[in-house]
TORLO-883437 format. One record per residue: residue in one letter; residue number from 1; x, y, z of N, C-alpha, C in turn. Coordinates in Angstrom, 2 decimals, always signed. Layout:
// TORLO-883437
residu->a&num->NUM&n.px->X&n.py->Y&n.pz->Z&ca.px->X&ca.py->Y&ca.pz->Z&c.px->X&c.py->Y&c.pz->Z .
...
***
This chain:
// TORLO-883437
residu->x&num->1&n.px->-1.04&n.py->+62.51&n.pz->+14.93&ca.px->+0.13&ca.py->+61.68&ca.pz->+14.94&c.px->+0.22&c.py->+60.81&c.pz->+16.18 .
residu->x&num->2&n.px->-0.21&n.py->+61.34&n.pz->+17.12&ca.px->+0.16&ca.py->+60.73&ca.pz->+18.51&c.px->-0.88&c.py->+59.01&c.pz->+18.31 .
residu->x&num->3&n.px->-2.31&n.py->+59.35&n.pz->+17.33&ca.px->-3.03&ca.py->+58.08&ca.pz->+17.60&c.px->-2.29&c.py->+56.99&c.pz->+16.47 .
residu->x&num->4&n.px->-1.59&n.py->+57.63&n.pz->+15.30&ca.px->-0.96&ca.py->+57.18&ca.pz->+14.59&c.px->+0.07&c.py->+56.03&c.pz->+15.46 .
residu->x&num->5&n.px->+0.83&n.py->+56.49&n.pz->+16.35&ca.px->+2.35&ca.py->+55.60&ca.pz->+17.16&c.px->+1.17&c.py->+55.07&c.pz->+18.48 .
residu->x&num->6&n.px->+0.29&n.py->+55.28&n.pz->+18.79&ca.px->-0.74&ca.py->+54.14&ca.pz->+19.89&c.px->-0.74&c.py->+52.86&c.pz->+19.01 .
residu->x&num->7&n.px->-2.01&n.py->+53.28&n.pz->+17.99&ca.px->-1.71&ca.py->+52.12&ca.pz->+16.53&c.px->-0.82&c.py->+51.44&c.pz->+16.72 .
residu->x&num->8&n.px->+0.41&n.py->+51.98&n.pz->+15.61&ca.px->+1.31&ca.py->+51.40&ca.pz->+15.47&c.px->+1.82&c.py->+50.37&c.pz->+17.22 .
residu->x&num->9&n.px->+2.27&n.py->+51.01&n.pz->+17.95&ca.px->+2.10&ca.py->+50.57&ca.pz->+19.32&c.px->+1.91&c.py->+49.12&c.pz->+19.82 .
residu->x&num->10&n.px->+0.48&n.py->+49.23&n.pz->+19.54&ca.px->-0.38&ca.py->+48.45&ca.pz->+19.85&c.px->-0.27&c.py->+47.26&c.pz->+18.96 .
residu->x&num->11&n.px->-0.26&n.py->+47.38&n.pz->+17.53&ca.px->+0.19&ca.py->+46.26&ca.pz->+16.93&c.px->+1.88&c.py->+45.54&c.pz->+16.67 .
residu->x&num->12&n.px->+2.73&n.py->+46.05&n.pz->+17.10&ca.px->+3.94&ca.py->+45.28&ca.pz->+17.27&c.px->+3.80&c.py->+44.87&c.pz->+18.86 .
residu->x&num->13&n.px->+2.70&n.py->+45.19&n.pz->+20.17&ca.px->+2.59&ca.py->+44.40&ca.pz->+21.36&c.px->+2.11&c.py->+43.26&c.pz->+20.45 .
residu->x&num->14&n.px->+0.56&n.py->+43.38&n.pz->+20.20&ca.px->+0.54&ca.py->+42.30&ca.pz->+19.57&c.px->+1.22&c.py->+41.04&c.pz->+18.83 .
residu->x&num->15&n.px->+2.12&n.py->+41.48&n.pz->+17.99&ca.px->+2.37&ca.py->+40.44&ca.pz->+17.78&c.px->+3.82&c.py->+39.78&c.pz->+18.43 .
residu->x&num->16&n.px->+4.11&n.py->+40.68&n.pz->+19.54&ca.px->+4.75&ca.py->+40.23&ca.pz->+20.01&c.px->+4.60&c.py->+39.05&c.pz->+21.38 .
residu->x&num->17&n.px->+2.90&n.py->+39.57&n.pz->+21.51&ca.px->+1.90&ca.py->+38.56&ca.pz->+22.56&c.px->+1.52&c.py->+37.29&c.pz->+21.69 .
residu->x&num->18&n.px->+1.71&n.py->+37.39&n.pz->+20.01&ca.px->+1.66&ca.py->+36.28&ca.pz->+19.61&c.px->+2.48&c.py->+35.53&c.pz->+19.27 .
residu->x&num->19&n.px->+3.66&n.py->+35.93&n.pz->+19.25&ca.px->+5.16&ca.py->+35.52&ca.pz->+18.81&c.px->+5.16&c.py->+34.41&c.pz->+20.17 .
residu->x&num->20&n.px->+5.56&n.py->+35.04&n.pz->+21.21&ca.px->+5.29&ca.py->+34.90&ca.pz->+22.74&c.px->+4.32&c.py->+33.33&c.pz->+22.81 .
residu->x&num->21&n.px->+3.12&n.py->+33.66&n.pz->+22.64&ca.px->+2.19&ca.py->+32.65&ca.pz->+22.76&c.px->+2.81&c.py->+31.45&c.pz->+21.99 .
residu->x&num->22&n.px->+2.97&n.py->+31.66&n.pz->+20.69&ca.px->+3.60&ca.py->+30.20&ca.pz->+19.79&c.px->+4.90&c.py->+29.38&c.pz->+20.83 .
residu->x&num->23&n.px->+5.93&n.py->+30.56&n.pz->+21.03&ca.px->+7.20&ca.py->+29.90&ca.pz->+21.84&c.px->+6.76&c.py->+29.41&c.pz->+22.90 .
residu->x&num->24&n.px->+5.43&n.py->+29.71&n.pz->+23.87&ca.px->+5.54&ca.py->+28.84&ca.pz->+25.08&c.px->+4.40&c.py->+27.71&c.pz->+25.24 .
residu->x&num->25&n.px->+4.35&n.py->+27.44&n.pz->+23.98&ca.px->+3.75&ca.py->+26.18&ca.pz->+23.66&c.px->+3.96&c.py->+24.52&c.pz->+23.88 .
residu->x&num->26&n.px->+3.65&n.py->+24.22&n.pz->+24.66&ca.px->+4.12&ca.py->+22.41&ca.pz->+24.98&c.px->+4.88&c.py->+21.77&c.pz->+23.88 .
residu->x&num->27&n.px->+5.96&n.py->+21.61&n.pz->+24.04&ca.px->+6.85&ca.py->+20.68&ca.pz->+22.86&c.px->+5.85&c.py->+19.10&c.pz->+22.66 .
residu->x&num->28&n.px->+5.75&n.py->+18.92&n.pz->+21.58&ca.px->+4.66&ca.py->+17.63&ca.pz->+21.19&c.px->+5.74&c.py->+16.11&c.pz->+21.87 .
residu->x&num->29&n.px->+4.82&n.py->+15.20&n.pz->+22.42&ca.px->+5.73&ca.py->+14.24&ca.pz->+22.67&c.px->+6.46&c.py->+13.48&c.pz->+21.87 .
residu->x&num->30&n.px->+7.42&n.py->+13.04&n.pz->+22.67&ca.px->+8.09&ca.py->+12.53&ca.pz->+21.56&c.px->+7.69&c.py->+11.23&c.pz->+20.71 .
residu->x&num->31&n.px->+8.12&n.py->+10.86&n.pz->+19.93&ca.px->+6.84&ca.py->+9.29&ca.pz->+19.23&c.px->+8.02&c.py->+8.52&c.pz->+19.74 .
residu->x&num->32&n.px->+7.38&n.py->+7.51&n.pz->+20.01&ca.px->+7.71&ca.py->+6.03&ca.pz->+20.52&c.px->+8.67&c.py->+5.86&c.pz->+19.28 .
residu->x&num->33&n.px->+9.69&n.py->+4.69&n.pz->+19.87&ca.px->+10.54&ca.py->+4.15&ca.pz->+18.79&c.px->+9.88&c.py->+3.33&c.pz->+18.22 .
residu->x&num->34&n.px->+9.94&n.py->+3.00&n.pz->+16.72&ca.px->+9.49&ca.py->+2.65&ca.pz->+15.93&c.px->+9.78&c.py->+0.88&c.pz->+15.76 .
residu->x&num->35&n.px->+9.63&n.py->+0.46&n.pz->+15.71&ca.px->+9.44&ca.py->-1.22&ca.pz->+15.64&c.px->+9.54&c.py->-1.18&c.pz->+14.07 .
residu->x&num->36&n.px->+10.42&n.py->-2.58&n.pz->+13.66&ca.px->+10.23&ca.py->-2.32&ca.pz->+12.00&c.px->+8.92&c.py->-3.24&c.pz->+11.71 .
residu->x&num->37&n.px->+8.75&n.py->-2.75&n.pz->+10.81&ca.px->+7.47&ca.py->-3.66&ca.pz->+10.29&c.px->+7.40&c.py->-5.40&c.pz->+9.94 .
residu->x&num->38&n.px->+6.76&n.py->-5.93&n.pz->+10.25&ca.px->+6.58&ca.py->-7.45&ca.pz->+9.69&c.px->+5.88&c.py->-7.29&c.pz->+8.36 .
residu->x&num->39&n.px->+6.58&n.py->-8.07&n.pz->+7.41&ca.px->+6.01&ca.py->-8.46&ca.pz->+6.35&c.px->+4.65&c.py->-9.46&c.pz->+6.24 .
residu->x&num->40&n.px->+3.58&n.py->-9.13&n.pz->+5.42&ca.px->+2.61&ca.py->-10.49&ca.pz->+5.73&c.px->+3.04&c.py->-11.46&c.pz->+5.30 .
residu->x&num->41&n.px->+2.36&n.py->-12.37&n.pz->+5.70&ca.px->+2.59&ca.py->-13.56&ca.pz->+5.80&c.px->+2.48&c.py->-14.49&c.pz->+3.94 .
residu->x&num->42&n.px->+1.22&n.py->-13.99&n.pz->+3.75&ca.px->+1.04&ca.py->-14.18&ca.pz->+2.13&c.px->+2.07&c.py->-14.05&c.pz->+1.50 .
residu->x&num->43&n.px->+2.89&n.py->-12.46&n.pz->+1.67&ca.px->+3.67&ca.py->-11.99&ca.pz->+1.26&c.px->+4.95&c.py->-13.33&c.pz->+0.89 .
residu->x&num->44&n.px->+4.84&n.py->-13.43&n.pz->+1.82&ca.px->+6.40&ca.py->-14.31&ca.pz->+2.31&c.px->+6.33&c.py->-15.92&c.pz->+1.59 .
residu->x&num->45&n.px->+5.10&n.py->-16.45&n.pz->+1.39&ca.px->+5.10&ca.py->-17.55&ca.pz->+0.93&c.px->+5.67&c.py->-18.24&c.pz->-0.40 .
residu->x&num->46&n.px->+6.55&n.py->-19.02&n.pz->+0.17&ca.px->+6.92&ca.py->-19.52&ca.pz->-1.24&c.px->+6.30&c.py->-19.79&c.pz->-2.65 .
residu->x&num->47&n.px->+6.32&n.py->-19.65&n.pz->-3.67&ca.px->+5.10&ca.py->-20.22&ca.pz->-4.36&c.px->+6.02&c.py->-20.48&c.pz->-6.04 .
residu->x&num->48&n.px->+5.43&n.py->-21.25&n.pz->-6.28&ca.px->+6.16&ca.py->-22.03&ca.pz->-7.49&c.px->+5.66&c.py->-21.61&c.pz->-9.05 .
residu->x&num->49&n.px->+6.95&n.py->-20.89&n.pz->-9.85&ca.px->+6.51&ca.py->-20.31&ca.pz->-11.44&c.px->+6.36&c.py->-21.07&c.pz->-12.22 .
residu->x&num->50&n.px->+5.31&n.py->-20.77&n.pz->-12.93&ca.px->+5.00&ca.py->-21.82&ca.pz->-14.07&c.px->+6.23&c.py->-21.79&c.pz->-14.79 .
residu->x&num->51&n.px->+5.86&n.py->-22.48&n.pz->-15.95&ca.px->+7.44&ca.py->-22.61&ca.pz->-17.01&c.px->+7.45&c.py->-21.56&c.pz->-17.31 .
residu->x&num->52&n.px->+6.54&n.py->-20.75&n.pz->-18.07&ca.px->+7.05&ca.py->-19.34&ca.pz->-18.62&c.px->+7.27&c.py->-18.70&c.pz->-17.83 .
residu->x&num->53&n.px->+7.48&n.py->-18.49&n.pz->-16.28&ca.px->+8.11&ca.py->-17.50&ca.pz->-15.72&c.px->+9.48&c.py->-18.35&c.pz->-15.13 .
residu->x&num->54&n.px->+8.99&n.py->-19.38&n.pz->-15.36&ca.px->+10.54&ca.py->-19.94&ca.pz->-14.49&c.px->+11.28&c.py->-19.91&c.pz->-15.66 .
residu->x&num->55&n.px->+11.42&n.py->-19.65&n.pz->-16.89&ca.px->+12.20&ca.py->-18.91&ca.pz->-17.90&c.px->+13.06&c.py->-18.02&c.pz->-17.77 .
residu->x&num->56&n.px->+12.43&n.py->-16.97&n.pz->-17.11&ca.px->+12.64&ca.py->-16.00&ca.pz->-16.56&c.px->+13.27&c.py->-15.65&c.pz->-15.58 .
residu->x&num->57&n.px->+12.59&n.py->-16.53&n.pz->-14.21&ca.px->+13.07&ca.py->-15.94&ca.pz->-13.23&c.px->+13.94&c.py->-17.29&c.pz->-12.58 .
residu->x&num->58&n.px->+13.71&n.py->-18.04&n.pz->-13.18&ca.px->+14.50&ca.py->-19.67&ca.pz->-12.43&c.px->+13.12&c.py->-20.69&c.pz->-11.86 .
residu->x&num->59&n.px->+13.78&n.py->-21.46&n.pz->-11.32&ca.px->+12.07&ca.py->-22.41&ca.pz->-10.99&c.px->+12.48&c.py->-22.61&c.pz->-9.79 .
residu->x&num->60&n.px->+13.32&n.py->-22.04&n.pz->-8.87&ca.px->+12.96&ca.py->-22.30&ca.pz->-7.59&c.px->+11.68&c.py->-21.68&c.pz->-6.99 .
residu->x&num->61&n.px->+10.72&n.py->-22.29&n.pz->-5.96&ca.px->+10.11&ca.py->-21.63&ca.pz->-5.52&c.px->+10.02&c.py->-20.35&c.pz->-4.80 .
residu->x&num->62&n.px->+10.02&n.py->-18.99&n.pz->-4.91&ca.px->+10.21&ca.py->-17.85&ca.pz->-3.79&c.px->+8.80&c.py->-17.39&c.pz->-3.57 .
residu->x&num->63&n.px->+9.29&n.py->-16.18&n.pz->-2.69&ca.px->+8.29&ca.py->-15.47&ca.pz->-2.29&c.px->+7.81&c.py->-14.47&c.pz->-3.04 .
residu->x&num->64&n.px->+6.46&n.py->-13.89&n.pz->-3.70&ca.px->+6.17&ca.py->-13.03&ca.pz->-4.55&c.px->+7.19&c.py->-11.34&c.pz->-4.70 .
residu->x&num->65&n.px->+6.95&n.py->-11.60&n.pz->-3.31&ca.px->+8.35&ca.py->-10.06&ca.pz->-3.35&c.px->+9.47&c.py->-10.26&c.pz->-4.25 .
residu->x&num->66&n.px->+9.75&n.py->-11.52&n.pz->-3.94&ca.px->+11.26&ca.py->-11.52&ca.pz->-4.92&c.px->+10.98&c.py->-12.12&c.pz->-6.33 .
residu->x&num->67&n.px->+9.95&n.py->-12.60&n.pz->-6.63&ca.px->+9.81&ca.py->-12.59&ca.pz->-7.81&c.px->+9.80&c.py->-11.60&c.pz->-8.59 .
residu->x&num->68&n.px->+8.79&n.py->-10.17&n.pz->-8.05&ca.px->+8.51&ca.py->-9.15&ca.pz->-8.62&c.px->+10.24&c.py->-8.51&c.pz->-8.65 .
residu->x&num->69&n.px->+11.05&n.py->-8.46&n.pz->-7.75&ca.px->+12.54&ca.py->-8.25&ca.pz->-7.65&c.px->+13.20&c.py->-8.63&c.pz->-8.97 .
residu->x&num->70&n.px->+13.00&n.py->-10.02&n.pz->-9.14&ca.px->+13.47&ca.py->-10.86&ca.pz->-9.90&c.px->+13.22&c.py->-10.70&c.pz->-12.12 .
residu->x&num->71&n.px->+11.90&n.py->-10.31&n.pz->-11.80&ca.px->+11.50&ca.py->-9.84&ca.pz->-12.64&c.px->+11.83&c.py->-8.21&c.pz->-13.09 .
residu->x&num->72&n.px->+11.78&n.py->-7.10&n.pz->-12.41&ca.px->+12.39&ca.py->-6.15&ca.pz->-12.56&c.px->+13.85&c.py->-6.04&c.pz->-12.90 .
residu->x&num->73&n.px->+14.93&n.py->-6.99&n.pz->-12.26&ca.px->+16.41&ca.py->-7.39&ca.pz->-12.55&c.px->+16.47&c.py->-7.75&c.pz->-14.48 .
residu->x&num->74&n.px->+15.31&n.py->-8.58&n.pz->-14.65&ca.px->+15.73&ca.py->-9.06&ca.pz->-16.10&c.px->+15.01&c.py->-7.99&c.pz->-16.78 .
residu->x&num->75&n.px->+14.06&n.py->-7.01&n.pz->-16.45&ca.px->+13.75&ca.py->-5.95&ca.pz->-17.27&c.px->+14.96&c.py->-5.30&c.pz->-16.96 .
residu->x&num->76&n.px->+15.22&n.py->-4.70&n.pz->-16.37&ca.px->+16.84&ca.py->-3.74&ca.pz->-16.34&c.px->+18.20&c.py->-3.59&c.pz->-17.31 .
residu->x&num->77&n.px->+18.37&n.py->-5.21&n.pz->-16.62&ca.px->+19.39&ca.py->-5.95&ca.pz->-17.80&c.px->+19.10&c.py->-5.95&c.pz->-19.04 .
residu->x&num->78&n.px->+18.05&n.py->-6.48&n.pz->-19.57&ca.px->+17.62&ca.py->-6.48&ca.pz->-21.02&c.px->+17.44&c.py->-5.14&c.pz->-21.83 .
residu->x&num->79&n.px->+16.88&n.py->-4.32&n.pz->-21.19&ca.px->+16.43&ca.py->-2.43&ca.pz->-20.81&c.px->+15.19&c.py->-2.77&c.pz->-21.94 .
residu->x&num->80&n.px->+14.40&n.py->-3.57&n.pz->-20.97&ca.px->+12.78&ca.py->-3.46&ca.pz->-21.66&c.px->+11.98&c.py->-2.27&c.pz->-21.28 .
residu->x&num->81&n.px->+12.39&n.py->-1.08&n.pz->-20.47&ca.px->+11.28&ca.py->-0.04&ca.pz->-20.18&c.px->+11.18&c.py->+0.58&c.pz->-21.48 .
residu->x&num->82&n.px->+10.41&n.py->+1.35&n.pz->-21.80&ca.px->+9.78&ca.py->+2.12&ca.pz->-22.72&c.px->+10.81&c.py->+3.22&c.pz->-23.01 .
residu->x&num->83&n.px->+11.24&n.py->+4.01&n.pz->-23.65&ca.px->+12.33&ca.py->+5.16&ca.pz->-23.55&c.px->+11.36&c.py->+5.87&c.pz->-23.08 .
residu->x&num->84&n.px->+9.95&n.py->+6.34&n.pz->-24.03&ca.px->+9.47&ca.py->+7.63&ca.pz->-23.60&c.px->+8.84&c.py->+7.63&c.pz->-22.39 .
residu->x&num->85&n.px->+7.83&n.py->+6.22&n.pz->-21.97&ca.px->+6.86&ca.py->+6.00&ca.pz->-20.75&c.px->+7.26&c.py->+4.85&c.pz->-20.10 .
residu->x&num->86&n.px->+8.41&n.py->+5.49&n.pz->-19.23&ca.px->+8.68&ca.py->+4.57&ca.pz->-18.96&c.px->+7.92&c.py->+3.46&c.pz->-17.25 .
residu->x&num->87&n.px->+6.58&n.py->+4.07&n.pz->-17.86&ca.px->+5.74&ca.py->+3.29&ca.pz->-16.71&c.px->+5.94&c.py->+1.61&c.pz->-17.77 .
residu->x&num->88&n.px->+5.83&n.py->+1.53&n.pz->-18.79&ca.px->+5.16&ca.py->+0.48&ca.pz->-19.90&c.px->+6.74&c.py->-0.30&c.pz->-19.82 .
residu->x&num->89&n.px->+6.34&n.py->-1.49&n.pz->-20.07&ca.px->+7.40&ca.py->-2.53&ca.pz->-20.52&c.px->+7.13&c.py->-3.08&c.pz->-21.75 .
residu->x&num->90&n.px->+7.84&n.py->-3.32&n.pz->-22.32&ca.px->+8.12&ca.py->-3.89&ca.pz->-23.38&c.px->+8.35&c.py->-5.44&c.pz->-23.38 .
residu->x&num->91&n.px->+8.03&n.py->-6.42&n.pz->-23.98&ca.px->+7.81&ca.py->-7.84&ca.pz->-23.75&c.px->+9.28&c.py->-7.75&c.pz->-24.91 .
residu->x&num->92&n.px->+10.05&n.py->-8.76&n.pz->-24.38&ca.px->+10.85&ca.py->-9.44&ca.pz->-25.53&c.px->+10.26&c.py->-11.00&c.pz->-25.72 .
residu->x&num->93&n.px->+10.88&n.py->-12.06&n.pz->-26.15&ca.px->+9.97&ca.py->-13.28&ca.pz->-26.50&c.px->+9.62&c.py->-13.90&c.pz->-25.21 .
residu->x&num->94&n.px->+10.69&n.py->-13.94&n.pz->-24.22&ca.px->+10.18&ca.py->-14.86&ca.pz->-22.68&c.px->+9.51&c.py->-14.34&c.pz->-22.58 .
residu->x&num->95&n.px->+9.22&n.py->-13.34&n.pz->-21.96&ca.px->+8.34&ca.py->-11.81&ca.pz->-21.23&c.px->+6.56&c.py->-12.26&c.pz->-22.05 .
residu->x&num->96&n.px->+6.84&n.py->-12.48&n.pz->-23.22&ca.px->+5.41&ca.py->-12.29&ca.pz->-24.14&c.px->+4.70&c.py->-13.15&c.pz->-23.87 .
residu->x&num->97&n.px->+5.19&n.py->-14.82&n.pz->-23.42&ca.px->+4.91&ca.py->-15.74&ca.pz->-22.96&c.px->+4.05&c.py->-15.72&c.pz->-21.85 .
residu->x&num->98&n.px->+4.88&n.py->-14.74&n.pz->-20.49&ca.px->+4.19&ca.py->-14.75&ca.pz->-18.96&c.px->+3.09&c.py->-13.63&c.pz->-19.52 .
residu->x&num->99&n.px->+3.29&n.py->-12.76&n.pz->-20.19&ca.px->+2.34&ca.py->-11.59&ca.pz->-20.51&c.px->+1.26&c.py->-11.90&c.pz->-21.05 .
residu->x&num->100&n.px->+1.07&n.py->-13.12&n.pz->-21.84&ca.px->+0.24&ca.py->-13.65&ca.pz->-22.37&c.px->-0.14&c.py->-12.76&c.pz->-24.26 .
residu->x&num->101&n.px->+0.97&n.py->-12.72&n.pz->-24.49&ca.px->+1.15&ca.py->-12.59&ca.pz->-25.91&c.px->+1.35&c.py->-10.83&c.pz->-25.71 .
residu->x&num->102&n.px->+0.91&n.py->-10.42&n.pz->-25.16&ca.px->+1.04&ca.py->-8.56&ca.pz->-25.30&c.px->+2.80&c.py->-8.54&c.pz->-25.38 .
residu->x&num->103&n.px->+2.89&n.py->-7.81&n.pz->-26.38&ca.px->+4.03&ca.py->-6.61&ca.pz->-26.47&c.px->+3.94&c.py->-5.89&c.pz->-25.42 .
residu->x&num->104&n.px->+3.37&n.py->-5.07&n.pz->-25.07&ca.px->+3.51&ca.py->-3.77&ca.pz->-24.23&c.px->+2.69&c.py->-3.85&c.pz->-23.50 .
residu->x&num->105&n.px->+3.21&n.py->-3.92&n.pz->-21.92&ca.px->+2.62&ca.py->-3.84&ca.pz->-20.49&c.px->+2.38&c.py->-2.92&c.pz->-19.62 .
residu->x&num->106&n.px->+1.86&n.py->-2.23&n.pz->-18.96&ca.px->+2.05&ca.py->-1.46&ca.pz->-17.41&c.px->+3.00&c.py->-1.53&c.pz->-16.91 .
residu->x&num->107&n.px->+3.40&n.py->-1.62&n.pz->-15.96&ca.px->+3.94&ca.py->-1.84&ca.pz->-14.74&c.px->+3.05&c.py->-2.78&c.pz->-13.71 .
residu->x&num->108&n.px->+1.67&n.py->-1.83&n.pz->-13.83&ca.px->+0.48&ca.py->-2.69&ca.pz->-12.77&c.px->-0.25&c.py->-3.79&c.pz->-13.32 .
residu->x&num->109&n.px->-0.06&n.py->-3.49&n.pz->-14.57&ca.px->-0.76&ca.py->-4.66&ca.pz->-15.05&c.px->+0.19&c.py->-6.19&c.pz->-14.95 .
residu->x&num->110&n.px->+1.77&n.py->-5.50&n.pz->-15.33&ca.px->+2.85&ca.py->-6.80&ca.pz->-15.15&c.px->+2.17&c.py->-7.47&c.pz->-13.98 .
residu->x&num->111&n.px->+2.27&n.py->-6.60&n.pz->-12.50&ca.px->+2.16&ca.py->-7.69&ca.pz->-11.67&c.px->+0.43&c.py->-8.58&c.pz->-11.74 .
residu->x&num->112&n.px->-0.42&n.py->-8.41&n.pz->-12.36&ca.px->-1.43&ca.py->-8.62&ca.pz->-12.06&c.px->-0.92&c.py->-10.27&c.pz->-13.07 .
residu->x&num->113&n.px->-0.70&n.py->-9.99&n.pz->-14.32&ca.px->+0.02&ca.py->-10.96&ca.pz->-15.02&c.px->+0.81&c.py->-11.64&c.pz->-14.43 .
residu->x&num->114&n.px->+1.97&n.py->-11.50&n.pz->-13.42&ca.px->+2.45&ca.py->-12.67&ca.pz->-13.71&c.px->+1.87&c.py->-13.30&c.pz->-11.93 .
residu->x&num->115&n.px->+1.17&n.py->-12.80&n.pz->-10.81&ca.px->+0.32&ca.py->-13.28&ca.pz->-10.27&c.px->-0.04&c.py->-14.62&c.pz->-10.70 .
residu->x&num->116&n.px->-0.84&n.py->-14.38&n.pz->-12.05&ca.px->-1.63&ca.py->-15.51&ca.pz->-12.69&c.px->-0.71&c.py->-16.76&c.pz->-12.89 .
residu->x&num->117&n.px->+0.79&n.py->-16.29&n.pz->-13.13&ca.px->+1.84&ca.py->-17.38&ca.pz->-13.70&c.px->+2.68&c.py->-17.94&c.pz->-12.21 .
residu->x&num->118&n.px->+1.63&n.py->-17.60&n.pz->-10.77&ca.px->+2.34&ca.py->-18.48&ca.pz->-9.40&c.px->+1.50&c.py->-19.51&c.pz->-8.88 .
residu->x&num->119&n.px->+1.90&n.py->-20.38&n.pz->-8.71&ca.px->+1.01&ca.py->-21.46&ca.pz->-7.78&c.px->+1.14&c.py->-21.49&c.pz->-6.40 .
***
């Protein structure tokens, strides 16, 4: 019995030499404040929709961000997502136009599509 409570003993020092060890560990520095990000520059450029998207989205020139914005707003409103998947869109007649005749889109593929419909 007696080597039984050394044992025992010996392993609650332990982990109390490891408990110990974790707590007097260097607190990690702190991270620098964060700067917000710049948008690229591409990003930001105005660029002008053909007719079938300026259907859609208006014909002022914007920046692709807000087109893709712009375009998501009239899927919403209309409620072109898919019920079941709703990764897929659904084209109503404008939409089929920029889509290039497809009924039913991606999501990733939308933007690759209407890409094609900016100058």
């Amino acid at each position: 019995m007696a080597k039984a409570k050394k044992s025992a003993a010996k392993k609650s020092a332990k982990k109390s030499v490891k408990k110990s060890a974790k707590s007097t560990k260097a607190p990690k520095k702190a991270a620098k404040a964060k700067s917000k990000r710049k948008p690229s520059a591409a990003f930001m450029k105005p660029m002008t929709p053909s007719s079938n998207l300026a259907a859609v989205i208006g014909a002022n020139p914007m920046p692709r961000t807000e087109v893709t914005k712009k375009i998501w707003d009239y899927i919403k409103k209309h409620k072109l997502q898919d019920n079941k998947n709703r990764r897929m869109i659904n084209a109503d007649d404008k939409l089929k136009a920029v889509f290039g005749g497809k009924k039913q889109v991606s999501m990733f593929e939308m933007t690759k599509l209407v890409s094609k419909q900016l100058k």
